[in-house]
BAFI-3210 file (N, C-alpha, C; in Angstrom, 3 decimals, decimal comma, padded with zeros to 6 digits):
// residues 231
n [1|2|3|4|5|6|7|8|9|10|11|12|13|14|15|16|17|18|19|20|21|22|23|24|25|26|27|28|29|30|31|32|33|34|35|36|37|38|39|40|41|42|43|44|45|46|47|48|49|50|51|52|53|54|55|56|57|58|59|60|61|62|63|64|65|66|67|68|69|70|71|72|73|74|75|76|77|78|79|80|81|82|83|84|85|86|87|88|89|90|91|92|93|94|95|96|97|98|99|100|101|102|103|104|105|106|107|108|109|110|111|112|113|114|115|116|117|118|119|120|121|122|123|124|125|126|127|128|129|130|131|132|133|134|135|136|137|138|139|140|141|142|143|144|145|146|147|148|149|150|151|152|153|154|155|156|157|158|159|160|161|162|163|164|165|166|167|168|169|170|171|172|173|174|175|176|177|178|179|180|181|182|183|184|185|186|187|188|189|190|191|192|193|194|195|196|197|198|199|200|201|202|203|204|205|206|207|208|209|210|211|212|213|214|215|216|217|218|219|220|221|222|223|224|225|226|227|228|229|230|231]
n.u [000,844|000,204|001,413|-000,634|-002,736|-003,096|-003,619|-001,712|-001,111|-001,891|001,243|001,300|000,627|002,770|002,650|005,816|006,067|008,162|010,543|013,098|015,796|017,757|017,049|014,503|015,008|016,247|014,579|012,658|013,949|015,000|012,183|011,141|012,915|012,022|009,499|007,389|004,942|005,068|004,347|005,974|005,809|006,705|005,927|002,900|000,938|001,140|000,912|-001,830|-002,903|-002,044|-003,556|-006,178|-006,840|-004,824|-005,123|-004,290|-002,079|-000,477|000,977|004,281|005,097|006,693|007,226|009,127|008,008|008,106|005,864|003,218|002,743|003,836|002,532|-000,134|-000,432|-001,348|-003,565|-005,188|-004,835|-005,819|-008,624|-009,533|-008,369|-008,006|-005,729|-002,868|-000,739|002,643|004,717|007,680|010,513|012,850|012,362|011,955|011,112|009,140|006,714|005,812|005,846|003,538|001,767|001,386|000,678|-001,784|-003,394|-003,816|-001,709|-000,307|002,780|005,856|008,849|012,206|014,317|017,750|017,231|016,687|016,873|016,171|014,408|012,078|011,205|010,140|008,221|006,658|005,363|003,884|002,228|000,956|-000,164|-001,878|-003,683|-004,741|-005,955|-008,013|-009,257|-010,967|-013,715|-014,041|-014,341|-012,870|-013,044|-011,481|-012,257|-013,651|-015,172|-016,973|-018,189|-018,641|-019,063|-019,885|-021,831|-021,501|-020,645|-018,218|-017,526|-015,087|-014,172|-015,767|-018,817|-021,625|-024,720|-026,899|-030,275|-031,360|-032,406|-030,921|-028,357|-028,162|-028,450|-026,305|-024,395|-024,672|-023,581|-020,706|-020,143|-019,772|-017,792|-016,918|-019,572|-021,978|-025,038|-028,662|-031,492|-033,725|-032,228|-030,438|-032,448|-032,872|-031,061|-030,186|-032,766|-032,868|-033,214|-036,607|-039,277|-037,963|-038,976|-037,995|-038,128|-037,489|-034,939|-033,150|-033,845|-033,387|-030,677|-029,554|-030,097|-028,272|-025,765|-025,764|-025,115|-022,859|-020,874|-017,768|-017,006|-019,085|-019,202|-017,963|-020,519|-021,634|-023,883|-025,235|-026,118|-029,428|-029,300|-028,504|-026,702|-023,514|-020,432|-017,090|-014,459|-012,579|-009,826]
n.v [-001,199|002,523|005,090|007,457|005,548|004,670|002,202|-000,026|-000,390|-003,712|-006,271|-006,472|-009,794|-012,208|-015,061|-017,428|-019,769|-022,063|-024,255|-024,588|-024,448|-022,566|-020,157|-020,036|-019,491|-017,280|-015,384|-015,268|-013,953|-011,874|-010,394|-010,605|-008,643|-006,381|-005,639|-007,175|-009,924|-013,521|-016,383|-019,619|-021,854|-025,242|-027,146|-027,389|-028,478|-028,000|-025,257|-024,107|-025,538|-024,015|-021,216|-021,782|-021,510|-019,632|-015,704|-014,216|-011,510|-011,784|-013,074|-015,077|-017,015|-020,298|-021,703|-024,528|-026,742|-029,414|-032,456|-031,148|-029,083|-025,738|-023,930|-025,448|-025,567|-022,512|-021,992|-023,757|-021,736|-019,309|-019,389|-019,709|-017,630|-013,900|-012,450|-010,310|-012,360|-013,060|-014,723|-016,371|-017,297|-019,904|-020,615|-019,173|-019,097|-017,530|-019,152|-019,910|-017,600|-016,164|-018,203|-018,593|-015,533|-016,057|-018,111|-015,597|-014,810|-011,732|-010,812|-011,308|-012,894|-012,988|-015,543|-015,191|-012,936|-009,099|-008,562|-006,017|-005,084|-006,986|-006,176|-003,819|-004,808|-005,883|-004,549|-001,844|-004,173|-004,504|-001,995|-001,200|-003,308|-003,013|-000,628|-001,677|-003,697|-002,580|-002,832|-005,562|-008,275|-010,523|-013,675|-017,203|-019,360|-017,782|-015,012|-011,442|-009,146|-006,266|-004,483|-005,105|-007,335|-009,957|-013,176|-015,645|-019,184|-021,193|-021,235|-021,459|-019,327|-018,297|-018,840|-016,209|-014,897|-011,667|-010,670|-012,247|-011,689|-008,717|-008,852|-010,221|-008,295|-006,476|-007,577|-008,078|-005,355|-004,224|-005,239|-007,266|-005,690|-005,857|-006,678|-005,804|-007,524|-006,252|-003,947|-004,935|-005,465|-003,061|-001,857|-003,903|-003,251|-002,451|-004,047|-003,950|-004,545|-005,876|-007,829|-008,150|-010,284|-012,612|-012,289|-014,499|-016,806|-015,675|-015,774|-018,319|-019,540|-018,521|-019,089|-021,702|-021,648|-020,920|-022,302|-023,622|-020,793|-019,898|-019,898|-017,023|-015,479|-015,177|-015,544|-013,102|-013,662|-012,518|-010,376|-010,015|-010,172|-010,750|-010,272|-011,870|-012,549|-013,791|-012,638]
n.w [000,000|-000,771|000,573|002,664|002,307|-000,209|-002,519|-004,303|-007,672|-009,048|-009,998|-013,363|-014,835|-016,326|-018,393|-019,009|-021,609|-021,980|-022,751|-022,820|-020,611|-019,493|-020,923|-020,257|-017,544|-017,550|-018,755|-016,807|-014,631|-015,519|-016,528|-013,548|-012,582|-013,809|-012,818|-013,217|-012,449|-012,564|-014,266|-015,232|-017,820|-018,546|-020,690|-023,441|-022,398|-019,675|-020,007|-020,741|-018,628|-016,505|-017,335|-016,716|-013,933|-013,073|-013,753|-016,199|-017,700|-020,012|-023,021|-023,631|-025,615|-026,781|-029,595|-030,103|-028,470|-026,189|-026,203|-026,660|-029,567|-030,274|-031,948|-032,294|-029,241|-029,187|-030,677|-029,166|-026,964|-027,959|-027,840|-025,427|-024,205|-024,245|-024,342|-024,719|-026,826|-027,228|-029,804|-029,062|-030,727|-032,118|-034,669|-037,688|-040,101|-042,376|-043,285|-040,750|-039,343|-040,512|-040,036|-037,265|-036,697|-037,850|-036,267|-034,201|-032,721|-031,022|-031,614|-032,653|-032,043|-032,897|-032,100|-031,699|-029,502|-028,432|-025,117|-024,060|-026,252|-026,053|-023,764|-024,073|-026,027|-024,948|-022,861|-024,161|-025,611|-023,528|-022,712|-024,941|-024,613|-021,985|-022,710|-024,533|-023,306|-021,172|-021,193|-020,556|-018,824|-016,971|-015,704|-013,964|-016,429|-017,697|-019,920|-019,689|-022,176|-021,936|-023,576|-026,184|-025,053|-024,926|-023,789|-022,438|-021,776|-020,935|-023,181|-025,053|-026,694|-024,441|-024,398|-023,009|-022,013|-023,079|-020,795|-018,431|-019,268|-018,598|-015,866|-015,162|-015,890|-014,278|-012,060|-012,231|-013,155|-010,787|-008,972|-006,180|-004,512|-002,540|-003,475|-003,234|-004,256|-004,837|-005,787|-007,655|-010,011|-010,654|-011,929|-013,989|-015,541|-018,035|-020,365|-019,841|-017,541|-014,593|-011,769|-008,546|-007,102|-009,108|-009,333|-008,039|-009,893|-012,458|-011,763|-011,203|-013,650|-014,546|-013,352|-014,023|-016,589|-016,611|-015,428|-014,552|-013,796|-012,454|-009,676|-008,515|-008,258|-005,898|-002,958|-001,154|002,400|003,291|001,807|-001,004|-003,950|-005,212|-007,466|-007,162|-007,575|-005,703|-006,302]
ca.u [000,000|001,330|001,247|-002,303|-003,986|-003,677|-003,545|-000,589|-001,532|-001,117|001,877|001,042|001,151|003,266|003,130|006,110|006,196|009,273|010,934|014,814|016,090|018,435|016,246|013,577|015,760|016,617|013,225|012,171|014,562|014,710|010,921|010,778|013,531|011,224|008,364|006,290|004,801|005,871|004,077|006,334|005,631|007,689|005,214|001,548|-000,454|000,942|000,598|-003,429|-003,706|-001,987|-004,284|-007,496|-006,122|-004,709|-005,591|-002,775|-001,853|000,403|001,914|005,459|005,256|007,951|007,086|009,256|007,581|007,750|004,430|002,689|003,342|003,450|001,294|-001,341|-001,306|-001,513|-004,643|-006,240|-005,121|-006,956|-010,020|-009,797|-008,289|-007,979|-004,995|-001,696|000,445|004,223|005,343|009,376|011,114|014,140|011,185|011,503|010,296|007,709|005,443|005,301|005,139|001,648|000,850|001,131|-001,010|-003,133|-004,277|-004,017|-000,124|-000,241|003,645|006,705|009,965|012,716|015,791|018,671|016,457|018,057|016,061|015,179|013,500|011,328|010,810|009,449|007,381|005,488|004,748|003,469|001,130|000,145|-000,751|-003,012|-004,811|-005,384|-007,206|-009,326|-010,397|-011,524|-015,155|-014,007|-014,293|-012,484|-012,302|-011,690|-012,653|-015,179|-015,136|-017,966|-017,534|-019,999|-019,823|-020,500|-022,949|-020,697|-020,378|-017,605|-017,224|-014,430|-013,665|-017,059|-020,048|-022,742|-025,900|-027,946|-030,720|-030,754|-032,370|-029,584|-026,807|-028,276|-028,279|-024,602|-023,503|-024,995|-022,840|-019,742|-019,883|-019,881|-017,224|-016,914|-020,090|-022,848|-026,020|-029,575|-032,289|-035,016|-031,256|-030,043|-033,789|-033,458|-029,955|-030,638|-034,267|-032,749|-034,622|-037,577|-039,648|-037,236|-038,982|-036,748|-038,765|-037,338|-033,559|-032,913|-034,286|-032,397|-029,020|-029,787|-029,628|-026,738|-024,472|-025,388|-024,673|-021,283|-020,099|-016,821|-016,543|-020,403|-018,754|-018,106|-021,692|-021,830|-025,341|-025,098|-027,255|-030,731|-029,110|-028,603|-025,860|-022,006|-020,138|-016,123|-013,798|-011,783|-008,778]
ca.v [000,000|003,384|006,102|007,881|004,452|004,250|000,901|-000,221|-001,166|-005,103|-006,469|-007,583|-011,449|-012,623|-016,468|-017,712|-020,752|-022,228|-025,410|-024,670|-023,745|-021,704|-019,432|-019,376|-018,810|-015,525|-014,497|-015,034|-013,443|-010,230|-009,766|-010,385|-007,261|-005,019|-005,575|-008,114|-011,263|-014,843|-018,199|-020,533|-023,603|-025,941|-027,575|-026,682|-029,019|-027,264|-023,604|-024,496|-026,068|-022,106|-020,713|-021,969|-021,107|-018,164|-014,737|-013,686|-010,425|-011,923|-014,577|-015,509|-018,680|-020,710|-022,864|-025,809|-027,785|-030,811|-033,207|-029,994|-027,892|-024,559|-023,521|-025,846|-024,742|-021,144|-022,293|-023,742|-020,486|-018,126|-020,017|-019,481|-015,990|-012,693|-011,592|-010,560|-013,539|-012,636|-015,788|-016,231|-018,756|-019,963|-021,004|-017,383|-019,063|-017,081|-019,762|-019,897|-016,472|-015,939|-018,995|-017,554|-014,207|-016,380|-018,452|-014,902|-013,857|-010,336|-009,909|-012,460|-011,965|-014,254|-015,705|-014,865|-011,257|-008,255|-008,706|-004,725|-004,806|-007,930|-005,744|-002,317|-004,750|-006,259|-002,969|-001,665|-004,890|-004,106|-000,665|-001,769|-004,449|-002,228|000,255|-002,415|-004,293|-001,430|-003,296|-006,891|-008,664|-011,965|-014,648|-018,431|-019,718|-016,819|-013,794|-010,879|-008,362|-005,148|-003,744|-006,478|-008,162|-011,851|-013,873|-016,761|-019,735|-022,486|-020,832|-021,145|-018,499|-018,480|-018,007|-015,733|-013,889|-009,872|-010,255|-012,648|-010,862|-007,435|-009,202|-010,571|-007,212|-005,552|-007,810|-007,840|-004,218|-003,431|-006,544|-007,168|-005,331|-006,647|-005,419|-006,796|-008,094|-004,746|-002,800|-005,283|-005,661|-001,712|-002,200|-004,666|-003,356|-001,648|-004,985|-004,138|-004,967|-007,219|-007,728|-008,198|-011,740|-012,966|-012,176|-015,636|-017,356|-015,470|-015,658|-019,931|-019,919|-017,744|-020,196|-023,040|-021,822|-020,666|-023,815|-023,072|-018,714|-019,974|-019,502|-015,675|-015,127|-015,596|-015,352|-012,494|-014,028|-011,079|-009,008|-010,526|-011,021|-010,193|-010,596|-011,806|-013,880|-013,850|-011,842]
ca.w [000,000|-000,516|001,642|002,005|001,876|-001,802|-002,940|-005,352|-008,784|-009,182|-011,174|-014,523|-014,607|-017,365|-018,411|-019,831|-021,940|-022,658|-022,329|-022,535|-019,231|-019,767|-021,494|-019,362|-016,494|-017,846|-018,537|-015,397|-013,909|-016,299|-016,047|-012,190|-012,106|-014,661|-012,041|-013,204|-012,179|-013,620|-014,304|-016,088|-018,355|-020,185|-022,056|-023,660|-021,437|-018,243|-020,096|-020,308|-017,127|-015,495|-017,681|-015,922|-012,601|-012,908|-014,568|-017,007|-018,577|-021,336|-022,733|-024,393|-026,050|-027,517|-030,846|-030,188|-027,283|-026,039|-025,965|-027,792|-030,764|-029,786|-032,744|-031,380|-028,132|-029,806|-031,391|-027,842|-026,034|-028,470|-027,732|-023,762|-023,105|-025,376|-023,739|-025,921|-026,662|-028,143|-030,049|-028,884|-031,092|-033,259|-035,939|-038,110|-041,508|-043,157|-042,799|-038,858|-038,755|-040,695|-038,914|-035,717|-036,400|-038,453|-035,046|-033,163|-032,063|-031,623|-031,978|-032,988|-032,115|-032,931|-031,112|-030,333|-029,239|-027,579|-023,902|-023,800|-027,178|-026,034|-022,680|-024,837|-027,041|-023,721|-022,160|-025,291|-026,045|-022,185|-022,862|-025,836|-024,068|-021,002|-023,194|-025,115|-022,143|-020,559|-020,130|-020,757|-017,618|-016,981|-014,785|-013,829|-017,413|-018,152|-019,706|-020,234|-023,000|-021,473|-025,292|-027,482|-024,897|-025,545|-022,874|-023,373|-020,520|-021,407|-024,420|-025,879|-026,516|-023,681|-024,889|-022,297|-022,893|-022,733|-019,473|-017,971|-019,793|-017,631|-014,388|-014,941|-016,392|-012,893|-010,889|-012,970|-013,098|-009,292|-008,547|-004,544|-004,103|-002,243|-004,134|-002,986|-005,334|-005,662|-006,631|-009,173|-010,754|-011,187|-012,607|-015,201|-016,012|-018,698|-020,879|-019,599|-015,868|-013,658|-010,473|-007,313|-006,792|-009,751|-009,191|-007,754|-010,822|-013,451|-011,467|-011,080|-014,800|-015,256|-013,305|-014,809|-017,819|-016,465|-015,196|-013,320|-013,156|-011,408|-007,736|-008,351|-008,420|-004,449|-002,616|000,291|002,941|003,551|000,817|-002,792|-004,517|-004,720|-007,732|-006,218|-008,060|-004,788|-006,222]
c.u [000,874|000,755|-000,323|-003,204|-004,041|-002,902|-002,403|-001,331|-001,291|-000,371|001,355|001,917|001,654|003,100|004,348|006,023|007,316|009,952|012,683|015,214|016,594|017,822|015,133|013,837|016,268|015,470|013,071|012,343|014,329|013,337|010,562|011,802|013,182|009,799|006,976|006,160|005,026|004,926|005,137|005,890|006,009|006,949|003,821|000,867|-000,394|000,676|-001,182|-003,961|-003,182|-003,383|-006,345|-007,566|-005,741|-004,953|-003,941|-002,798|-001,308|001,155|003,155|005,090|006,335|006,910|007,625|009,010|007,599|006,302|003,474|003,045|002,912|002,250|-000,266|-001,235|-001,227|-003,414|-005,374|-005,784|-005,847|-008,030|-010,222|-009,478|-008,157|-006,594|-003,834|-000,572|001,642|004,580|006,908|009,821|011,999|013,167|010,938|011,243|008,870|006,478|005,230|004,977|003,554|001,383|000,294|-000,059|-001,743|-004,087|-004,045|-002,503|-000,720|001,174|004,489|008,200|011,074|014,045|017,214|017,896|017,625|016,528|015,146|014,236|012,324|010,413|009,822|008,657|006,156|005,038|003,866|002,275|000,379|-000,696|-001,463|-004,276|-005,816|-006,060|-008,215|-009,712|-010,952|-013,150|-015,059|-013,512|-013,822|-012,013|-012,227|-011,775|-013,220|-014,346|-016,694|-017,161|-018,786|-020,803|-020,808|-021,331|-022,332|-020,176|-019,755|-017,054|-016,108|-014,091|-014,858|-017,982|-021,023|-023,940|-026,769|-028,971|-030,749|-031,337|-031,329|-028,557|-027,123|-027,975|-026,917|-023,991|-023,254|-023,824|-021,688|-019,267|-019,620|-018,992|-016,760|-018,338|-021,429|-024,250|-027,607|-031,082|-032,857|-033,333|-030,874|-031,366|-033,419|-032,181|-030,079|-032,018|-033,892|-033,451|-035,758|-037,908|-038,864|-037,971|-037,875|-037,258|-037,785|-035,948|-033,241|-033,111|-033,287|-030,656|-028,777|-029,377|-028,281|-025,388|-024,552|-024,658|-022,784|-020,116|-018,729|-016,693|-018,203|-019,836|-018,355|-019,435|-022,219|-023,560|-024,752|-026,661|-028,426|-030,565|-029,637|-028,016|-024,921|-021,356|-018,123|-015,635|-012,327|-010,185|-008,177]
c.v [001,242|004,126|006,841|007,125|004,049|002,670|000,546|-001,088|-002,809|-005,669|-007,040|-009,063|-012,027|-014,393|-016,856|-019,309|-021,044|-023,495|-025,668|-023,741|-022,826|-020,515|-018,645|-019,088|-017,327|-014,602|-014,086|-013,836|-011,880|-009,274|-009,819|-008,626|-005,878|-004,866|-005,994|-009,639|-012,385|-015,825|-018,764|-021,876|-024,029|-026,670|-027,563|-027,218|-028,148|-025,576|-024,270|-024,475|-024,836|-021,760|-020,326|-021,852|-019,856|-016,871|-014,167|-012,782|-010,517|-012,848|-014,980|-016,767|-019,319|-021,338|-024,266|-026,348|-029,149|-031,326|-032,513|-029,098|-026,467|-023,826|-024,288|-025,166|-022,836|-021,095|-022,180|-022,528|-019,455|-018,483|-019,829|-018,173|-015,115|-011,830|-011,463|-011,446|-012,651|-014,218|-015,382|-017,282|-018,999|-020,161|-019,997|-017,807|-018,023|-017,800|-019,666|-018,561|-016,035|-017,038|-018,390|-016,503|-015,224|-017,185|-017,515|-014,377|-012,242|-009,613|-011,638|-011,943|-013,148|-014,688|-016,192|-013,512|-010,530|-008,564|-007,275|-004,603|-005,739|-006,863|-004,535|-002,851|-005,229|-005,334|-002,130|-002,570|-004,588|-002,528|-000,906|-002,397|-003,396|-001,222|-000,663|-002,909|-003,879|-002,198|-004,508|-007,426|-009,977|-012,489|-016,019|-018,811|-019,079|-015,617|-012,813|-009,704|-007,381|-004,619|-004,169|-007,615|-009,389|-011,817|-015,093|-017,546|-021,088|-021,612|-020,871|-019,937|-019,628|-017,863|-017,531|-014,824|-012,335|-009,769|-010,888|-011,621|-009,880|-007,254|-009,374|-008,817|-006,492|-005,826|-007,694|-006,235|-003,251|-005,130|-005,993|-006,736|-006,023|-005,836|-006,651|-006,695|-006,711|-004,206|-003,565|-005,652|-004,127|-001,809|-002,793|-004,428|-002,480|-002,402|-004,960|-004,632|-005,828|-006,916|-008,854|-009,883|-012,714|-013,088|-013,918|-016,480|-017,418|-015,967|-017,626|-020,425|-019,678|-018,806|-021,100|-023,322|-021,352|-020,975|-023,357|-021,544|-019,038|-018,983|-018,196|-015,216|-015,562|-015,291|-014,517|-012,726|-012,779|-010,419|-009,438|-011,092|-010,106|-011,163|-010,506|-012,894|-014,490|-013,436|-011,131]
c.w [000,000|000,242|001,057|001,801|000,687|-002,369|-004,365|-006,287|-008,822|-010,100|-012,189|-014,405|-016,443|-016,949|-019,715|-020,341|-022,740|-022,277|-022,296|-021,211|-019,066|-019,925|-020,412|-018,028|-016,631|-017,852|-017,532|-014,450|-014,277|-016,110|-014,733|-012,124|-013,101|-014,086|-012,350|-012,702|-012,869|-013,129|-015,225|-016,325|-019,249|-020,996|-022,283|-022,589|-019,870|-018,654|-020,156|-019,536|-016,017|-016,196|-017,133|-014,179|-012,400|-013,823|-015,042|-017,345|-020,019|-021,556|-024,049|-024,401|-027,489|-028,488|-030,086|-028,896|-027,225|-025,693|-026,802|-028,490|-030,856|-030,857|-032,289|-030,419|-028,344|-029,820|-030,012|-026,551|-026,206|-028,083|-026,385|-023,415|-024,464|-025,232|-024,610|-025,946|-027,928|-028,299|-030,134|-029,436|-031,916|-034,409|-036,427|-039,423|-041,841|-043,045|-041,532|-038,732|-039,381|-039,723|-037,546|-036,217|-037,482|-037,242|-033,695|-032,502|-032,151|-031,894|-032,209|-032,620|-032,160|-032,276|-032,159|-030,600|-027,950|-026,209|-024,218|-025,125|-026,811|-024,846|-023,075|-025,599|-025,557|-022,975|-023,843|-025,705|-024,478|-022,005|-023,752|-025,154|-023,087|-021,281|-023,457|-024,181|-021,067|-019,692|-020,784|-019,759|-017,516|-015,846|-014,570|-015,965|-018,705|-018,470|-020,287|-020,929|-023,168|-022,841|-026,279|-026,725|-025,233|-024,210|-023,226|-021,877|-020,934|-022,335|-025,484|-025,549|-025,775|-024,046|-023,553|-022,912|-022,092|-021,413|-018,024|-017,736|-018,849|-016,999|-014,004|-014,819|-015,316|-012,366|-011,110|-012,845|-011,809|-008,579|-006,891|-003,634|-003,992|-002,942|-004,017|-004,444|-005,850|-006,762|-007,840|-010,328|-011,003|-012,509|-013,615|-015,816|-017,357|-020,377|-020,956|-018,191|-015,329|-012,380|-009,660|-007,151|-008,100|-009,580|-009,350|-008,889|-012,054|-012,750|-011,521|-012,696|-015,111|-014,249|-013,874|-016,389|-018,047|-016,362|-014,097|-013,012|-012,536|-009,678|-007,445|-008,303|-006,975|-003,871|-001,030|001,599|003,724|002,912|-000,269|-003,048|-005,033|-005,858|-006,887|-006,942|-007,113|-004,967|-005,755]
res [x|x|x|x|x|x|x|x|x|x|x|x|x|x|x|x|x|x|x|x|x|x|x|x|x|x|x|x|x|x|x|x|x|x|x|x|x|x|x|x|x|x|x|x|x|x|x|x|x|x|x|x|x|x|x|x|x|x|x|x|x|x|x|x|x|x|x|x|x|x|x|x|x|x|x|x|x|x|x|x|x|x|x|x|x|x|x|x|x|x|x|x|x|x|x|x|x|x|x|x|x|x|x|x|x|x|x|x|x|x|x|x|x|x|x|x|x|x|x|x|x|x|x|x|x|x|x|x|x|x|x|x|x|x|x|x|x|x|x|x|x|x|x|x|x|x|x|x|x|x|x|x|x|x|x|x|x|x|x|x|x|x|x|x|x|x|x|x|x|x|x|x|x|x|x|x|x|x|x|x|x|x|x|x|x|x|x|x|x|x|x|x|x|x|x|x|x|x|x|x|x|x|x|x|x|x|x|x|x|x|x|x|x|x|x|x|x|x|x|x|x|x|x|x|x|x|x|x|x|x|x]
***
């Protein structure tokens, strides 16, 4: 905390993926002393299995993996998060690189790289993101997208309907805050009549259809309901 009570921004969480040690011993190290956070994983199945666990900011990913081919797990990361991946890899053919931005890279950079240029392109894709996801809410599995009304759980579209989507958007939009039924019926009535009786009903659907980010959608016992993805 800093002085005055004011709360310190939280480090951006970098994941790297990389499977030569060496390598990713440097990362690590380099981006822990430019003041960000670190997941590492040496091969796709364990970058995935962070992925559903923890909330990322960004992600370096090598090409040559063991067990998975970094272009695959390219493929099944676009499909779960939105966040900016930098492909890092000796693989600088022309073909890998469309590949890459063709299943979603937003940058490439190839090895042997100077460190500080890798460091000025990840602050830079972090300053991007952090404008666009301005009202794109993500957590556990889930994310909501306030603009475009798209709700995506696993990596698939959730179909709710516009009076769901409202109710989520309420709680999503006021995260930690306890907010009881009449207030989020006024909140979401922007559909049309929500009575407060009803709350409970709509919110019953909206987890099921949420599947694991469900358990942020807490029940405050005499109030309502408290979105909290316990971050």
């Amino acid at each position: 905390m800093l002085p005055g009570g004011v709360m310190e921004a939280p480090q951006p969480r970098i994941l790297v993926v990389e499977d030569d040690t060496a390598v990713a011993a440097g990362l690590v190290q380099g981006l822990k002393r430019a003041g960000f956070a670190l997941e590492l994983a040496t091969t796709g199945p364990q970058a995935l299995s962070v992925l559903k666990t923890v909330t990322i900011d960004l992600v370096l990913l090598d090409l040559s993996l063991p067990e998975q081919d970094g272009l695959d797990v390219l493929e099944h990361l676009r499909a779960r998060v939105s966040v900016p991946v930098i492909v890092l890899t000796a693989r600088t053919a022309l073909s890998e690189r469309l590949k890459s931005f063709e299943l979603g890279a937003n940058d490439f950079v190839a090895k042997p790289f100077w460190f500080e240029e890798l460091l000025a392109r990840i602050r830079a894709h972090l300053r991007i993101s952090a404008t666009r996801e301005h009202h794109l809410v993500k957590w556990a599995d889930c994310e909501v997208d306030l603009d475009a009304r798209r709700v995506k759980a696993g990596g698939a579209d959730v179909e709710l309907t516009p009076t769901e989507f409202s109710v989520l958007a309420a709680l999503v939009a006021h995260p930690g805050t306890a907010i009881s039924r009449d207030r989020l019926a006024k909140l979401a009535s922007n559909t049309g009549e929500i009575l407060g009786r009803t709350i409970d009903s709509h919110v019953a659907r909206i987890r099921k259809k949420l599947g694991n980010g469900a358990s942020a959608l807490q029940t405050v016992k005499a109030v309502g309901y408290r979105f909290d993805t316990g971050g």
